[in-house]
Every structure is written in structure tokens, then in C-alpha cells.
C-alpha positions as CSV (number, residue, x, y, z in Angstrom):
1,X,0.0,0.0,0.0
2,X,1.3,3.7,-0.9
3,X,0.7,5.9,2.1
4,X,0.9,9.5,1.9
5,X,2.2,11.1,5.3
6,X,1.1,14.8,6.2
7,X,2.4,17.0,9.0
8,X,1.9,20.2,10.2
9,X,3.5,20.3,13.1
10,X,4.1,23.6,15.5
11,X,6.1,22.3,18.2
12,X,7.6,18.8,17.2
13,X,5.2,17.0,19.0
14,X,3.1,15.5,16.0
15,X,6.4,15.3,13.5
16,X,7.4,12.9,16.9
17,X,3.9,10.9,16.0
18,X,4.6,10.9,12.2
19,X,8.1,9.7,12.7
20,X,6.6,6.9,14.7
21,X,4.2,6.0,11.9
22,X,6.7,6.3,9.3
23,X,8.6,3.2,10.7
24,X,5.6,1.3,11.4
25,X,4.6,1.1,8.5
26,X,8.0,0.5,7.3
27,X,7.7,-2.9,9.4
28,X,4.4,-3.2,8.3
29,X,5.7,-3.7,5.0
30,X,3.2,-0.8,3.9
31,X,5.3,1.7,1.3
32,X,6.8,3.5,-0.2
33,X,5.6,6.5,1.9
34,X,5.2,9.6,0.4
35,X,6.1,12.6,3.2
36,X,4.8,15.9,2.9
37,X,6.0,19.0,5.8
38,X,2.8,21.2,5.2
39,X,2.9,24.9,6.8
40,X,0.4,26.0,8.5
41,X,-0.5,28.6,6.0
42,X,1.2,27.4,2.7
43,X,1.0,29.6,-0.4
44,X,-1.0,27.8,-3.5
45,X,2.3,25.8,-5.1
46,X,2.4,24.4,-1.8
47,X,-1.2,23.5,-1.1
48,X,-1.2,21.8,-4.6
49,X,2.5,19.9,-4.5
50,X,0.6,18.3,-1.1
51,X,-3.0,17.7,-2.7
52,X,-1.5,16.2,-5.8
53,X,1.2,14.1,-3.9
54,X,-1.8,12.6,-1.8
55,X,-4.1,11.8,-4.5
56,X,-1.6,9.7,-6.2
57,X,-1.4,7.4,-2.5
58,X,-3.4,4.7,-1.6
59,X,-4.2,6.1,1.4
60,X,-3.7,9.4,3.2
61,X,-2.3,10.3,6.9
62,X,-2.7,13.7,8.1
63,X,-1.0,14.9,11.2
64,X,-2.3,18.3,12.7
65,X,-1.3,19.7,15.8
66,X,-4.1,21.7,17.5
67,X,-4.7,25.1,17.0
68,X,-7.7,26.9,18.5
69,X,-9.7,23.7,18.9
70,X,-9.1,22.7,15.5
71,X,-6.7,22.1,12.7
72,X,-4.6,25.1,11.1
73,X,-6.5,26.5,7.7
74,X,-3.7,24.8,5.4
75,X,-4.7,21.8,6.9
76,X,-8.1,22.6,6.5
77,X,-7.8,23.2,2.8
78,X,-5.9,19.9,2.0
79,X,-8.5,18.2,3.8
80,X,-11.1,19.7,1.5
81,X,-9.4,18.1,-1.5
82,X,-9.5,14.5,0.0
83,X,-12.1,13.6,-2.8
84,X,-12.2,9.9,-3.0
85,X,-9.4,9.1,-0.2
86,X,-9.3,7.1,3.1
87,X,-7.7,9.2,5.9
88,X,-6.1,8.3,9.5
89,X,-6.3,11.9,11.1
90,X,-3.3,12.2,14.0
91,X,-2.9,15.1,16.2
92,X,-1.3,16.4,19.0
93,X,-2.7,19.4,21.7
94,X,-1.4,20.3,24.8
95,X,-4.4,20.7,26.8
96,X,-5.8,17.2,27.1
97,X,-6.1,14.3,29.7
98,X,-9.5,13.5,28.1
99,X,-10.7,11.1,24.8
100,X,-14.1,13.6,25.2
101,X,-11.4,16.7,24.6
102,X,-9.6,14.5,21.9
103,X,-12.8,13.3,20.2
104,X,-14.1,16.5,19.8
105,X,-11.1,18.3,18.1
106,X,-11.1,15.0,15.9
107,X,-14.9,15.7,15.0
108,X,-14.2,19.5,14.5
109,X,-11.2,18.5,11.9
110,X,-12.8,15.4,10.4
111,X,-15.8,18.2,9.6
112,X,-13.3,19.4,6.7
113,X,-13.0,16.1,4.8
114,X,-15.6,15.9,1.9
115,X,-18.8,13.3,2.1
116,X,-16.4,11.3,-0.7
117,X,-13.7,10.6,1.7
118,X,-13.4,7.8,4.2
119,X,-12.4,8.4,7.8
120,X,-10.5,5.3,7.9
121,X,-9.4,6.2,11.8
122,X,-7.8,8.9,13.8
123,X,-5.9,9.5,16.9
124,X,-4.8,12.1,19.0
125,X,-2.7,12.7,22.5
126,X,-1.6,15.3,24.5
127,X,1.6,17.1,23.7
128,X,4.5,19.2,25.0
129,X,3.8,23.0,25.1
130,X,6.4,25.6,24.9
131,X,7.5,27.3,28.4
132,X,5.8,30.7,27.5
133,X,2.6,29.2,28.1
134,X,3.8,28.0,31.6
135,X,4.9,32.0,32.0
136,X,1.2,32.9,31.0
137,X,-0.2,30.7,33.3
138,X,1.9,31.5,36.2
139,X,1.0,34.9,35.7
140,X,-2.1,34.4,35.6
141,X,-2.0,32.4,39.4
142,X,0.1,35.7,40.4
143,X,-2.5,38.0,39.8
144,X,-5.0,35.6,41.9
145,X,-3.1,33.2,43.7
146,X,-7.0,31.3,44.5
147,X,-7.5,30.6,41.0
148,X,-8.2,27.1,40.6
149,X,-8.2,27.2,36.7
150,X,-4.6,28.7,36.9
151,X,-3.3,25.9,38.9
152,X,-5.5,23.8,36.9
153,X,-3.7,25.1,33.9
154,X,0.0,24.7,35.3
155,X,-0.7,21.0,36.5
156,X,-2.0,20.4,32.7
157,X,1.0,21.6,31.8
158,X,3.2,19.9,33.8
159,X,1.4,16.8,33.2
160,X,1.9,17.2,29.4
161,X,6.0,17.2,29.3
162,X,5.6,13.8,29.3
163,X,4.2,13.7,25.5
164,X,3.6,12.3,23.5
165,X,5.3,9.3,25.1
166,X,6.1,6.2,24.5
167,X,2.5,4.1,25.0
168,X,1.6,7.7,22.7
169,X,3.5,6.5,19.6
170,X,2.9,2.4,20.1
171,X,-0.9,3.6,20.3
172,X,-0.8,6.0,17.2
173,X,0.7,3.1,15.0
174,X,-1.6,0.4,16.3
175,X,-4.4,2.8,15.0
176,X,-3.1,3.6,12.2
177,X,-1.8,0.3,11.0
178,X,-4.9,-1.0,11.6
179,X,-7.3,1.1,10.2
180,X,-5.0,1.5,7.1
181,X,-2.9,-1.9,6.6
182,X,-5.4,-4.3,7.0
């Protein structure tokens, strides 16, 4: 099977997933894999290099990381051009700690693909956020040193250094293998 493999990743946590899945399906025997770095706002050679590319696989992965509840707009816009395609969705987000949270950024994103595509699967996990968010958040508990959704924050935070880790990339490939390779 010819898998195309997708990433728009921000901080490196979903590039971690997609390098997971790339040697998955290496040992899966599934290949060759096609992989495409898509920004989050690509310019229109871009956005057509990617869509083209994917067509031509038998199957698509797209890796998103979570921005705003959803996926960027480039993502968005490849996603829109899946005509005809199966798709494993991957993502990372840093708030998490709940399949609800997950499942409903997955729904929002999987609301791009067209009626033509198949959702084959999807995944998502928690991910590392950058230590400017930690700043914010402290600030925040500074200014009200009672506020339970600060400390909320921070704990979520801390909680999230830990991923995607490694039971994060065995699950991503089991989905994905699964829901693509079989």
C-alpha cells in the first residue's frame, strides 16, 4: 500500500507521532511513503504539491497539531481536497487528559473532509507545550493566587512534558496500521 504522510507540526510533537508512523509502516511492510512537511499557511504551489502528492497514494495520513480547537486553515484546505481518499487523522494538543477533549477536536477536523472521503481512523494525544505558556499561566495564578483554573492550567501543563510518550507512539501506529494496513 502507498501511504501519503502529512504534518503540520508547530512544536515537534506531531512530526514525533509521524516519525513513529513512518517506521511502522515500514515494518508493516506498507510503502513507499510519500512525506509531505505542510505549513500552516502554505501559499498555493504548496497546497497543490501536497494535494496532488496525496491523491496519487493509496491512502492518506494527516498529522495536525491543535490550534484553537481545530486544525490550522492549510490543513483545513488539503482536507477539502480528499475527494475519493481514506484518511487516518493524527494530532497532538497540549491541553488534554480526556478522549471527550480528543474526540471533539477530531470531529471538528474530520468536519473538513468531503462526504467522498473515508475516515479510515484517527488518533490524538496530548503534547509538550512551549514554556511561554507556563509563564502565561503563572501569571495568571500571580495575579490571583486562589485561582483554581490557573493551577488547573499549570498541573496540565506539567502533566503534558511527558508527550507524547512512549505508549503515545505504540498507540498512534496500532491505530493507524490497523485502520490502514489491513
Amino acid at each position: 500500500m502507498n501511504i501519503a504522510l502529512i504534518t503540520n507540526s508547530k512544536s515537534g510533537n506531531t512530526a514525533q507521532l509521524a516519525r513513529a508512523l513512518r517506521e511502522g509502516f515500514a515494518v508493516s511492510g506498507s510503502a513507499p511513503i510519500c512525506d509531505i512537511e505542510l505549513p500552516d499557511a502554505p501559499d498555493v504551489s504548496q497546497l497543490e504539491d501536497a494535494v496532488s502528492r496525496a491523491l496519487a497514494a493509496d491512502a492518506v495520513c494527516v498529522g495536525f497539531w491543535c490550534d484553537k480547537g481545530s486544525c490550522t486553515g492549510g490543513v483545513a484546505k488539503l482536507l477539502e481536497r480528499m475527494d475519493g481518499k481514506r484518511v487516518f487523522l493524527f494530532g497532538t494538543c497540549g491541553f488534554g487528559g480526556s478522549q471527550e477533549y480528543f474526540d471533539q477536536i477530531l470531529e471538528r477536523v474530520k468536519g473538513h473532509l468531503p462526504q467522498t472521503a473515508e475516515l479510515a481512523g484517527a488518533f490524538m494525544c496530548q503534547g509538550r507545550m512551549g514554556p511561554g505558556v507556563r509563564a502565561r499561566y503563572e501569571a495568571m495564578l500571580a495575579k490571583n493566587p486562589t485561582d483554581a483554573r490557573a493551577q488547573a492550567l499549570i498541573d496540565n501543563f506539567d502533566a503534558a512534558l511527558a508527550h507524547p510518550n512512549v505508549d503515545d507512539l505504540e498507540a498512534v501506529v496500532s491505530s493507524a496500521v490497523r485502520a490502514l494496513c489491513l
